[in-house]
Biopython code that builds the backbone (N, CA, C, O; Angstrom):
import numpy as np
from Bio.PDB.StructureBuilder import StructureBuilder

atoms = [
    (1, "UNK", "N", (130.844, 78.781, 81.370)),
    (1, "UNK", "CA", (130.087, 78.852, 80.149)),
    (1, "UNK", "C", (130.994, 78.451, 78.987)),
    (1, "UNK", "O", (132.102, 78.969, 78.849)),
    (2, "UNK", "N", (130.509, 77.511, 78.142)),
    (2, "UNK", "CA", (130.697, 77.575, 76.844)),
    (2, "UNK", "C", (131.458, 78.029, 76.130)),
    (2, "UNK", "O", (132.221, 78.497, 76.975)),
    (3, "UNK", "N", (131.970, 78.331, 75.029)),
    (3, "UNK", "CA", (132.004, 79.609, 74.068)),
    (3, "UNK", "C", (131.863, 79.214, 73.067)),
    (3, "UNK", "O", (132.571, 78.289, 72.670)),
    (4, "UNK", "N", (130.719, 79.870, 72.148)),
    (4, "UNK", "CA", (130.179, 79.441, 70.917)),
    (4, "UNK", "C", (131.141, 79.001, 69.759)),
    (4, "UNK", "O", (132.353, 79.218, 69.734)),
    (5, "UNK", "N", (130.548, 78.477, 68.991)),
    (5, "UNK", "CA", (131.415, 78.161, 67.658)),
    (5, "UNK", "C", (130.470, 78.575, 66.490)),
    (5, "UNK", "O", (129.260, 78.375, 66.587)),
    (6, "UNK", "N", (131.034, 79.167, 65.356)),
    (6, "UNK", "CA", (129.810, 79.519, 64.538)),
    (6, "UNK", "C", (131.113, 79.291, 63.000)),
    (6, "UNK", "O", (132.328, 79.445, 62.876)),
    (7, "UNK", "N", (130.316, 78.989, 62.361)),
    (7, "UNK", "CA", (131.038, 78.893, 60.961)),
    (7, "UNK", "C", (131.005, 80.301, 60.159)),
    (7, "UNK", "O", (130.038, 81.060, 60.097)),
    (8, "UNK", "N", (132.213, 80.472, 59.589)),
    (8, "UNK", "CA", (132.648, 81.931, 59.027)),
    (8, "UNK", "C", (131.662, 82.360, 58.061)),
    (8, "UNK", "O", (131.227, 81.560, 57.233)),
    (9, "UNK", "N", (131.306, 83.471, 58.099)),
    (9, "UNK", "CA", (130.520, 84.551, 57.343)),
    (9, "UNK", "C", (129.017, 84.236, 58.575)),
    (9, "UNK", "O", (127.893, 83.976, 58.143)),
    (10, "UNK", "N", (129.152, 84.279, 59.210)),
    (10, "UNK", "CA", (128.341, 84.170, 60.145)),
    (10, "UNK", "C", (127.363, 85.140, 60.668)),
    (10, "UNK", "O", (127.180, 84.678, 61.794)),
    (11, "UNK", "N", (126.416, 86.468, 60.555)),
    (11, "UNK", "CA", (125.959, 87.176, 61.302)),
    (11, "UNK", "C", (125.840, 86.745, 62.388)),
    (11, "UNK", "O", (125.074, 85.799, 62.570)),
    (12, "UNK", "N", (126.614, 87.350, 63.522)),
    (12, "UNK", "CA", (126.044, 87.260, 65.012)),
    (12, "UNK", "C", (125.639, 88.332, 65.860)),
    (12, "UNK", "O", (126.245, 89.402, 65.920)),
    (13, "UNK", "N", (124.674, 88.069, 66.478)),
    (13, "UNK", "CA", (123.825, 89.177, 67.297)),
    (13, "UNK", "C", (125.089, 89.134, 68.686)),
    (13, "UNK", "O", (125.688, 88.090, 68.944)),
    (14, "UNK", "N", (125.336, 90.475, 69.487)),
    (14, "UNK", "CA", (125.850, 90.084, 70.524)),
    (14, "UNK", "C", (124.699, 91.361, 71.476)),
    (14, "UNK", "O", (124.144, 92.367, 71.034)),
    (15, "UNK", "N", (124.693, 91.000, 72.330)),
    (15, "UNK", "CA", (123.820, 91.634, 73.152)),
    (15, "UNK", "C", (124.068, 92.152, 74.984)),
    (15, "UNK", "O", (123.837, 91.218, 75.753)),
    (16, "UNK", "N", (124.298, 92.873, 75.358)),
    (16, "UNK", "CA", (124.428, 93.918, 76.512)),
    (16, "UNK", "C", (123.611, 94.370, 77.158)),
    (16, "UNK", "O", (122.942, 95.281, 76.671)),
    (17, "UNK", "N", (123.382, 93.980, 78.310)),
    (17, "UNK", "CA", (122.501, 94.252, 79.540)),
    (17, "UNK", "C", (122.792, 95.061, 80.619)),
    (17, "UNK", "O", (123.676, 94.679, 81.387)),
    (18, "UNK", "N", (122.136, 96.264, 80.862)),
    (18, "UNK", "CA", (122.787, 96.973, 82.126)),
    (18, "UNK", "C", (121.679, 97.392, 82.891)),
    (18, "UNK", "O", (120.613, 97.954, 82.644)),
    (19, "UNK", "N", (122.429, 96.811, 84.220)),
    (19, "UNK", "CA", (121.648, 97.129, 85.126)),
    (19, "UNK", "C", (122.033, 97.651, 87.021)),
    (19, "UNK", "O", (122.855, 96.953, 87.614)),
    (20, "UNK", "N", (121.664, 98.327, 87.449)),
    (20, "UNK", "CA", (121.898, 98.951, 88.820)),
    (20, "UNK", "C", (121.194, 98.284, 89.767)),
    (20, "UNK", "O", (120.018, 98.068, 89.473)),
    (21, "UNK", "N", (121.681, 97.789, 91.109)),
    (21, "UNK", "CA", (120.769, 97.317, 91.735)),
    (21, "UNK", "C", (119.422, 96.315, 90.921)),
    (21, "UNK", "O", (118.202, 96.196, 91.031)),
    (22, "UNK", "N", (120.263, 95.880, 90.290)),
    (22, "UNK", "CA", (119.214, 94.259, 89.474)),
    (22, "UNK", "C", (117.618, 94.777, 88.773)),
    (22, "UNK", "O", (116.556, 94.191, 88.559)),
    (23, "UNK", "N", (118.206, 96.427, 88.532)),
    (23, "UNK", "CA", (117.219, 97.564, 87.604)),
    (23, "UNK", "C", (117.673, 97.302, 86.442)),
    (23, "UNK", "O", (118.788, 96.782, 86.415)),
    (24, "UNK", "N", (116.955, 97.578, 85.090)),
    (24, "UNK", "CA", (117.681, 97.733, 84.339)),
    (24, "UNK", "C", (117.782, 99.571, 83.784)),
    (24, "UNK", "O", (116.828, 100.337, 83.644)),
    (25, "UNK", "N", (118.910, 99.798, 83.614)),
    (25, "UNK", "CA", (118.986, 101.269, 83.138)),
    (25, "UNK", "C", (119.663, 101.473, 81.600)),
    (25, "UNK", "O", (120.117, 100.612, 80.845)),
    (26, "UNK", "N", (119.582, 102.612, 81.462)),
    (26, "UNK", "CA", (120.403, 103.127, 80.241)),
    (26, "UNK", "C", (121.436, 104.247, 80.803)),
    (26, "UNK", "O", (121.258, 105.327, 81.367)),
    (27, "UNK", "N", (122.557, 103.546, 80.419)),
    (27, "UNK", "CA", (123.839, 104.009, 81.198)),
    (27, "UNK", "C", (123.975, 105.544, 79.946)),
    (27, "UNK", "O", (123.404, 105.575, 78.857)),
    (28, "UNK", "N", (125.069, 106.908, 80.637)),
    (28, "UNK", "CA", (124.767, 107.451, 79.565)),
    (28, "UNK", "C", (126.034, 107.312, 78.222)),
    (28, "UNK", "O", (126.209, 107.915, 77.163)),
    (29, "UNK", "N", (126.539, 106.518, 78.726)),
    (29, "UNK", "CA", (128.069, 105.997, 77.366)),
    (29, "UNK", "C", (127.940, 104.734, 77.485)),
    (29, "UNK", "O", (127.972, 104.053, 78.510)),
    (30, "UNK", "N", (127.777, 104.396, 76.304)),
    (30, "UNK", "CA", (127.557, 102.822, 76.050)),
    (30, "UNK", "C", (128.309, 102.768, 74.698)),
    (30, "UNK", "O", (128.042, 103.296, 73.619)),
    (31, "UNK", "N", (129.547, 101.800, 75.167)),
    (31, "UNK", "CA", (130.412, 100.994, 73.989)),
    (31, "UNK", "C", (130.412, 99.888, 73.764)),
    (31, "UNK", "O", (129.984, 99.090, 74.598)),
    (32, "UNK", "N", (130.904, 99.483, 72.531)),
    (32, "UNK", "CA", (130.924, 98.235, 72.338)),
    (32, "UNK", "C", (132.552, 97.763, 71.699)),
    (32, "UNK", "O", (133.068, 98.732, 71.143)),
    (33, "UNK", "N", (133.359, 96.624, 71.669)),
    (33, "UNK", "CA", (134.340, 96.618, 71.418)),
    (33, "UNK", "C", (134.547, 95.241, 70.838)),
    (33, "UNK", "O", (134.574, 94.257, 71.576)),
    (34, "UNK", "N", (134.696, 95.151, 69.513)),
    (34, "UNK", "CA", (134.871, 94.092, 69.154)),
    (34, "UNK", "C", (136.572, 93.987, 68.560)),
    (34, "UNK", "O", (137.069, 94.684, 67.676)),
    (35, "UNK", "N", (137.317, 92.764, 69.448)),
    (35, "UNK", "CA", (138.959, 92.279, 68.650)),
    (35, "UNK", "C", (138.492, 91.339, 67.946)),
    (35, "UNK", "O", (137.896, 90.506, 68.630)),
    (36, "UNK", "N", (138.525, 91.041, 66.412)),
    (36, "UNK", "CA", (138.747, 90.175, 65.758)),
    (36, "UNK", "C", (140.078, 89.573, 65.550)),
    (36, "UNK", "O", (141.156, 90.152, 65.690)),
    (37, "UNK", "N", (139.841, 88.070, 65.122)),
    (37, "UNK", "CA", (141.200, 87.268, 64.949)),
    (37, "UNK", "C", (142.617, 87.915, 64.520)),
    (37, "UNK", "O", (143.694, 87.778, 65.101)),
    (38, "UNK", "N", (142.304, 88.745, 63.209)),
    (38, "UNK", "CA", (143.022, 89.838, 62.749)),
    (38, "UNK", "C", (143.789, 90.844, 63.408)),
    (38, "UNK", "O", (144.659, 91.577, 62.937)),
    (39, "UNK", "N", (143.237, 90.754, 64.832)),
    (39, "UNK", "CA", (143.462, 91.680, 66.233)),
    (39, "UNK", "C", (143.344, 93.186, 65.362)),
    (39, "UNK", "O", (144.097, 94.097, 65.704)),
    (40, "UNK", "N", (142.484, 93.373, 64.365)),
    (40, "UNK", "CA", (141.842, 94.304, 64.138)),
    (40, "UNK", "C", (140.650, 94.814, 65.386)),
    (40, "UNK", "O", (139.803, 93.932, 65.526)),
    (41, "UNK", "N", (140.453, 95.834, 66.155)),
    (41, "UNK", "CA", (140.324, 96.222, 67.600)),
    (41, "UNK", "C", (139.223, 97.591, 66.904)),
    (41, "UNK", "O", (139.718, 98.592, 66.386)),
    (42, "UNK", "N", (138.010, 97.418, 67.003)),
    (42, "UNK", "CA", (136.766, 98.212, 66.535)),
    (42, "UNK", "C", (135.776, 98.802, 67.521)),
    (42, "UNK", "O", (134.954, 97.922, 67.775)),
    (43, "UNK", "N", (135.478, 100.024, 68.248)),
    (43, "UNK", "CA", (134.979, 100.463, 68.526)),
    (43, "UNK", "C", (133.781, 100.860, 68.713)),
    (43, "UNK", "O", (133.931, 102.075, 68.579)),
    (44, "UNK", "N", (132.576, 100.682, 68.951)),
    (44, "UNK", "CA", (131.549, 101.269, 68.883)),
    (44, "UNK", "C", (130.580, 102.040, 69.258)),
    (44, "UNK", "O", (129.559, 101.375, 69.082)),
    (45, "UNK", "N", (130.339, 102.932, 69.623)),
    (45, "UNK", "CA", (129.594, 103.383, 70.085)),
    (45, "UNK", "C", (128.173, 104.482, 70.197)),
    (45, "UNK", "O", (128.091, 105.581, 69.649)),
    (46, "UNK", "N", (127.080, 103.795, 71.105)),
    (46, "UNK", "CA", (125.793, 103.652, 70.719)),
    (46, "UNK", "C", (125.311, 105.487, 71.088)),
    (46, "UNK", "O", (125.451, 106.140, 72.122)),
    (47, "UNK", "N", (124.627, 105.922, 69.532)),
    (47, "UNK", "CA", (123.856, 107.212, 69.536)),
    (47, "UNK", "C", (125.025, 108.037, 68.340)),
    (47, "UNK", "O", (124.723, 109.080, 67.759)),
    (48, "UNK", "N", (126.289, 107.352, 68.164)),
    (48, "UNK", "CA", (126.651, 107.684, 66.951)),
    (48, "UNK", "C", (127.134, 106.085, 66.079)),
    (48, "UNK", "O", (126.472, 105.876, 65.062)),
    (49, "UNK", "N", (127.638, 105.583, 66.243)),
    (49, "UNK", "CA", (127.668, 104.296, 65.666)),
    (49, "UNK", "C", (126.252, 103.572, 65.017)),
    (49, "UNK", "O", (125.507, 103.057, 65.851)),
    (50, "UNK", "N", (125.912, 103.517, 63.832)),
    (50, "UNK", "CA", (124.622, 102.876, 63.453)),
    (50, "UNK", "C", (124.100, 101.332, 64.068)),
    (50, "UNK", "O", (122.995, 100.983, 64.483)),
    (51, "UNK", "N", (125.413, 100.569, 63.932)),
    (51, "UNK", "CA", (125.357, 99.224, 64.417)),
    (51, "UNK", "C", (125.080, 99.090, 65.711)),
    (51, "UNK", "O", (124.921, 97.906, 66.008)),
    (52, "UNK", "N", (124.916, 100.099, 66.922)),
    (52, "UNK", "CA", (124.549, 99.426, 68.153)),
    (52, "UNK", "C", (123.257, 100.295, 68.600)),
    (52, "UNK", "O", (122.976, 101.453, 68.909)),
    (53, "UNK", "N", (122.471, 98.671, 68.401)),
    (53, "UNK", "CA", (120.929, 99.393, 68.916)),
    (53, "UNK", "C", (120.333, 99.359, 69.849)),
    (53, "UNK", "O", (120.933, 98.530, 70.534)),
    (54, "UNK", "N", (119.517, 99.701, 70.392)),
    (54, "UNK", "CA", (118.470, 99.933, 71.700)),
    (54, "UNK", "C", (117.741, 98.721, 71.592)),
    (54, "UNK", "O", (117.549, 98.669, 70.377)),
    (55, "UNK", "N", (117.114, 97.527, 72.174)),
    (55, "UNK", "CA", (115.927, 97.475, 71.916)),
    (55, "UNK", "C", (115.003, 97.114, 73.189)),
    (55, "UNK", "O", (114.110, 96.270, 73.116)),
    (56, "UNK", "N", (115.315, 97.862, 74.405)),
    (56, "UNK", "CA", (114.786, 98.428, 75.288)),
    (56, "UNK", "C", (115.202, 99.089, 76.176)),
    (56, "UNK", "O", (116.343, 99.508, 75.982)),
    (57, "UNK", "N", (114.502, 99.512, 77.575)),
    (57, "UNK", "CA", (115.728, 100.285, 78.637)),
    (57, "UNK", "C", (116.244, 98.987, 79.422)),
    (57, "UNK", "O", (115.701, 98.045, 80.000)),
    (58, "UNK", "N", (118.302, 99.627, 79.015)),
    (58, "UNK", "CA", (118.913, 98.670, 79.567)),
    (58, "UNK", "C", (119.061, 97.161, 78.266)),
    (58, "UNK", "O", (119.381, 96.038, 78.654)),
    (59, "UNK", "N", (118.806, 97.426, 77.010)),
    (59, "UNK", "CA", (119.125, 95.860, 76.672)),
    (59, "UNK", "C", (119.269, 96.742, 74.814)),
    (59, "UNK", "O", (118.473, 97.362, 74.110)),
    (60, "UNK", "N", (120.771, 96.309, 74.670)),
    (60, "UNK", "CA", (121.129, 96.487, 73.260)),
    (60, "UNK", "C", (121.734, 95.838, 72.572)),
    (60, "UNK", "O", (122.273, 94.925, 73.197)),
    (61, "UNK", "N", (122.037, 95.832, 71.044)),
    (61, "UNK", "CA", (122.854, 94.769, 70.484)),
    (61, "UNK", "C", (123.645, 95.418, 69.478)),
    (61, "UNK", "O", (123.395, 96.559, 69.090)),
    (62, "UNK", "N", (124.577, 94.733, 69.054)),
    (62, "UNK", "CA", (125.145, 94.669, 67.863)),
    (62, "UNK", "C", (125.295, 93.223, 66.572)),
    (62, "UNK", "O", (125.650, 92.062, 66.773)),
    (63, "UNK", "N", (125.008, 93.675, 65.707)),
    (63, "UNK", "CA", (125.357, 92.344, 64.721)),
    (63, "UNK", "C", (126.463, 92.790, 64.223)),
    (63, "UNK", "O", (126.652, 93.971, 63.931)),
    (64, "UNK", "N", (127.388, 91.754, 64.072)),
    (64, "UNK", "CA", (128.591, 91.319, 63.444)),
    (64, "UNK", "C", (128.556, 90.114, 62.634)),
    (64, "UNK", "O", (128.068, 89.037, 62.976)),
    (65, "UNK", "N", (129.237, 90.450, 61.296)),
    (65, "UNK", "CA", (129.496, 89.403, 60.522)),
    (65, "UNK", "C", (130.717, 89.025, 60.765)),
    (65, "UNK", "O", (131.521, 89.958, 60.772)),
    (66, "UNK", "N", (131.421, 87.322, 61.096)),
    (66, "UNK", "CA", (132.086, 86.938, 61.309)),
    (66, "UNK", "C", (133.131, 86.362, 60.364)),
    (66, "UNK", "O", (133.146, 85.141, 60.213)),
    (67, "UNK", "N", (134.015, 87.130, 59.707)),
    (67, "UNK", "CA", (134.500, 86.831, 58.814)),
    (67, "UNK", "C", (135.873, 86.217, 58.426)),
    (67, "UNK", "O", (136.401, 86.095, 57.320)),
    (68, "UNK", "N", (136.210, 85.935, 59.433)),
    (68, "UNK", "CA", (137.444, 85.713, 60.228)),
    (68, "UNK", "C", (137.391, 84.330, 60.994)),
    (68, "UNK", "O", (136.409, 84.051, 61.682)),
    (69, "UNK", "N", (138.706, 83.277, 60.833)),
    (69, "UNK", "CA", (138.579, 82.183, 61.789)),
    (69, "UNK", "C", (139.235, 82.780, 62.777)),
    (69, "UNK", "O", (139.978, 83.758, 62.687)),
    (70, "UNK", "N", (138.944, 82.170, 63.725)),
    (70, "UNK", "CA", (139.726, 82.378, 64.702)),
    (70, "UNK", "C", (138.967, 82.743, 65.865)),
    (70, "UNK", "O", (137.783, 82.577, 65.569)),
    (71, "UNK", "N", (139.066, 83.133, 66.971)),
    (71, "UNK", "CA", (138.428, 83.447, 68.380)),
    (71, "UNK", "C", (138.192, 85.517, 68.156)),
    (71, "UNK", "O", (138.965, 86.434, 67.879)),
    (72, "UNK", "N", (136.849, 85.428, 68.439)),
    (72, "UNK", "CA", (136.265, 86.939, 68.109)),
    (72, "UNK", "C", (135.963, 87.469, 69.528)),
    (72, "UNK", "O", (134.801, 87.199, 69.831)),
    (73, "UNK", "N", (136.659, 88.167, 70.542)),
    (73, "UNK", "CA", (135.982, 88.851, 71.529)),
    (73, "UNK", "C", (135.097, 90.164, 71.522)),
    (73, "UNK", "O", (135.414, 91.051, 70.730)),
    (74, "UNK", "N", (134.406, 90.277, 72.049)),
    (74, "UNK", "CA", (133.390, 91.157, 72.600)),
    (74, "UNK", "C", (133.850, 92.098, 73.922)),
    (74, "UNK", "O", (134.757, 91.526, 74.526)),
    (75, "UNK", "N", (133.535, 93.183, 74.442)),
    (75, "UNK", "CA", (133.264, 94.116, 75.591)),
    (75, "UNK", "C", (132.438, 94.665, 75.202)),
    (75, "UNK", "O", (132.495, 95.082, 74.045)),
    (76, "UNK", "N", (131.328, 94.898, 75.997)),
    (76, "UNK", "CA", (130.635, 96.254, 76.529)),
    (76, "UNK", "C", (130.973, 96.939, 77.465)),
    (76, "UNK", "O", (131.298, 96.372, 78.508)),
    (77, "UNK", "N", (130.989, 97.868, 77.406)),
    (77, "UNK", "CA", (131.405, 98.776, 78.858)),
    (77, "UNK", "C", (130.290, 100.298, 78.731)),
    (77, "UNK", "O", (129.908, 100.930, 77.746)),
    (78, "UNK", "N", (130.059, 100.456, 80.069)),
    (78, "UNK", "CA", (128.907, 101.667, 79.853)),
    (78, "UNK", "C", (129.455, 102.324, 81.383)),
    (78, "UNK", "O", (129.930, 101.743, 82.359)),
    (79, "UNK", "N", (129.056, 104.361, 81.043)),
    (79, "UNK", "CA", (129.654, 104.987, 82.183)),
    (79, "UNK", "C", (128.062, 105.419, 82.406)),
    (79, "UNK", "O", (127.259, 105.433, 81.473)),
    (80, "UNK", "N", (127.751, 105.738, 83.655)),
    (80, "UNK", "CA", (126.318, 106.558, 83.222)),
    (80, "UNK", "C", (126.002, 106.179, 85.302)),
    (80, "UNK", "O", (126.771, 105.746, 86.159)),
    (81, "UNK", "N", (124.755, 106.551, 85.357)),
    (81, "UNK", "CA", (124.119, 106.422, 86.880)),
    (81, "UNK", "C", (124.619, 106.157, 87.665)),
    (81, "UNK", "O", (124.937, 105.152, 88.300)),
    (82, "UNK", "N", (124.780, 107.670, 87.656)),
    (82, "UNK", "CA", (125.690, 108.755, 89.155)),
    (82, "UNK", "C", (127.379, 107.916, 88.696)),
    (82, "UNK", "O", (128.064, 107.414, 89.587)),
    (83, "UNK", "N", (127.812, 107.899, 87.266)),
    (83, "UNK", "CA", (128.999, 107.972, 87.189)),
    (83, "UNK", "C", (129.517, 106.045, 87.515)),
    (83, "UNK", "O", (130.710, 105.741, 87.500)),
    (84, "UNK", "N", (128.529, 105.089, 87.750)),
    (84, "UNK", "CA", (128.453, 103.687, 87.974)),
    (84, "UNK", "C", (129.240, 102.784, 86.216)),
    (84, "UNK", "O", (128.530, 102.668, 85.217)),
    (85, "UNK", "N", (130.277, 102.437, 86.239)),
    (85, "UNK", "CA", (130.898, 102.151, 85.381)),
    (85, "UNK", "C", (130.707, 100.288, 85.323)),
    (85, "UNK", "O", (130.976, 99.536, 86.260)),
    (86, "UNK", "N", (130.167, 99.864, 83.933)),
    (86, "UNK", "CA", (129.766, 98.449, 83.878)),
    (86, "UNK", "C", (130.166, 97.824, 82.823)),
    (86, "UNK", "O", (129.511, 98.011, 81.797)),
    (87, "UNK", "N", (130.908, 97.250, 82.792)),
    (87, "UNK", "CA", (131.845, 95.818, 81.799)),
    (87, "UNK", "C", (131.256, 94.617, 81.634)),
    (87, "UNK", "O", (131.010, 94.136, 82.740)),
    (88, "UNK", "N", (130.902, 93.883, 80.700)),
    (88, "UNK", "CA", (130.783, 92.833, 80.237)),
    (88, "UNK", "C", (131.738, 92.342, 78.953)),
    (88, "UNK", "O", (131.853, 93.017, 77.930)),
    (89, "UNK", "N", (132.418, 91.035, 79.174)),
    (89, "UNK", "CA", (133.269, 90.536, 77.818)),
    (89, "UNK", "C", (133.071, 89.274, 77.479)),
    (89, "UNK", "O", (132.774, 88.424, 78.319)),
    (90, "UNK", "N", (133.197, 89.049, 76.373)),
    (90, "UNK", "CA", (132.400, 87.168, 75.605)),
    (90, "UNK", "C", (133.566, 87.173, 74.975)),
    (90, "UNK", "O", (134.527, 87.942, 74.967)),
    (91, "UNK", "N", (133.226, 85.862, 74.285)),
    (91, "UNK", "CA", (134.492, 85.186, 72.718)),
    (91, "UNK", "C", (133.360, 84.457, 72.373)),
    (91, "UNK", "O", (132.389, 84.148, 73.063)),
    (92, "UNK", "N", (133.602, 84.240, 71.281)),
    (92, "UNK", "CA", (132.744, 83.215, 70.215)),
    (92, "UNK", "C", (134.332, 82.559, 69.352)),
    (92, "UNK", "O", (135.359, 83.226, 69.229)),
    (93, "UNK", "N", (134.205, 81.607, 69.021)),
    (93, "UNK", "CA", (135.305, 81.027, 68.276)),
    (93, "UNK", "C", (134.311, 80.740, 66.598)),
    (93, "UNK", "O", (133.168, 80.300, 66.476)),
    (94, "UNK", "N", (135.357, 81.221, 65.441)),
    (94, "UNK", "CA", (134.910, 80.866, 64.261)),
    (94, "UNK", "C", (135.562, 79.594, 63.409)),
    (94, "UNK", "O", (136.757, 79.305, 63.470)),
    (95, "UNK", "N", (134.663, 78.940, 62.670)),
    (95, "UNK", "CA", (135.776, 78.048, 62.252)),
    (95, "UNK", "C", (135.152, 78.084, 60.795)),
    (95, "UNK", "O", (134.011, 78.512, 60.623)),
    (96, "UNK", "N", (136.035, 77.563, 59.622)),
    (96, "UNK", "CA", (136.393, 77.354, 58.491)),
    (96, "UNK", "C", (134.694, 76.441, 57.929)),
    (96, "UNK", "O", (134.063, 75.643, 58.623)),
    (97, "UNK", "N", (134.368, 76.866, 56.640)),
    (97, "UNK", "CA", (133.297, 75.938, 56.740)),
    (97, "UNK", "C", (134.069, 74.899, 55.087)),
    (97, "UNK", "O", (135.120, 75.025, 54.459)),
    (98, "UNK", "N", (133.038, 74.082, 54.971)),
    (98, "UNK", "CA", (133.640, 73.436, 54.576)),
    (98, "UNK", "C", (132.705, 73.216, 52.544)),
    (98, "UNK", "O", (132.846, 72.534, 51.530)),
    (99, "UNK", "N", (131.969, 74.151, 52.995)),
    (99, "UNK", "CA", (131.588, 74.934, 51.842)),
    (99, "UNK", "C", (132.181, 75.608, 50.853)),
    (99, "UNK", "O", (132.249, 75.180, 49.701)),
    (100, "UNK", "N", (132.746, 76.935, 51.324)),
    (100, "UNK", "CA", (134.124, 77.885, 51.072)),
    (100, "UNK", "C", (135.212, 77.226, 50.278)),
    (100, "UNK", "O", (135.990, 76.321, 50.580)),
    (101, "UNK", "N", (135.072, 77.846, 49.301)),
    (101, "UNK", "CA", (136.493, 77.674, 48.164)),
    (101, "UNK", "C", (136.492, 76.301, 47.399)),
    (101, "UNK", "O", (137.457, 75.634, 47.026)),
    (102, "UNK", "N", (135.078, 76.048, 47.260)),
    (102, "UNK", "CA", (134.604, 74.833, 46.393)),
    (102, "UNK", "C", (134.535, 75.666, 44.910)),
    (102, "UNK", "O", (134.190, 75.076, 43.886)),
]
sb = StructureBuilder()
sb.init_structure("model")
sb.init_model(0)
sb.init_chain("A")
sb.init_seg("    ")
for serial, (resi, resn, name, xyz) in enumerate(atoms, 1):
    if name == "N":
        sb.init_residue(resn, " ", resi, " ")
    sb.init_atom(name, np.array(xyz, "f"), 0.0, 1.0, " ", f" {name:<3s}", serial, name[0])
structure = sb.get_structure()
């Protein structure tokens, strides 16, 4: 796959799927982990964190504004059904627009 490119100040949706046996469930710890370029390293997590939402069983998101050049990774990781531990990780790369500082 790919890895996106999006120009800075960017809202991006990132989105997390979990599922057991090709079910989808709601695990019962669900994080989210975003390293920005900054290797500023942010935490999230869903039922106290506002930014990560539900929007069904098994499928949530977070938006991030991308404010930063540079390569932005992602993890989800969720602990939950019967203790079944599930990882997913992305990058999106940001680049400079050419708008900015006119």
């Amino acid at each position: 796959m790919a890895i996106q490119i999006f120009e800075i100040e960017t809202l991006v949706r990132f989105a997390g799927n979990f599922q057991l046996s090709a079910v989808d469930i709601d695990p019962t710890t669900i994080t989210v982990k975003i390293l920005e370029p900054t290797l500023t390293n942010t935490s999230y997590v869903y039922g106290i964190a506002a930014e990560v939402i539900k929007d069904s069983v098994g499928d949530y998101h977070i938006d991030i504004n991308l404010d930063h050049e540079g390569i932005w990774y992602y993890r989800w990781e969720a602990v939950g059904a019967a203790e079944v531990q599930i990882s997913k990780e992305g990058a999106v790369k940001v680049k400079s627009s050419s708008f900015l500082n006119q």
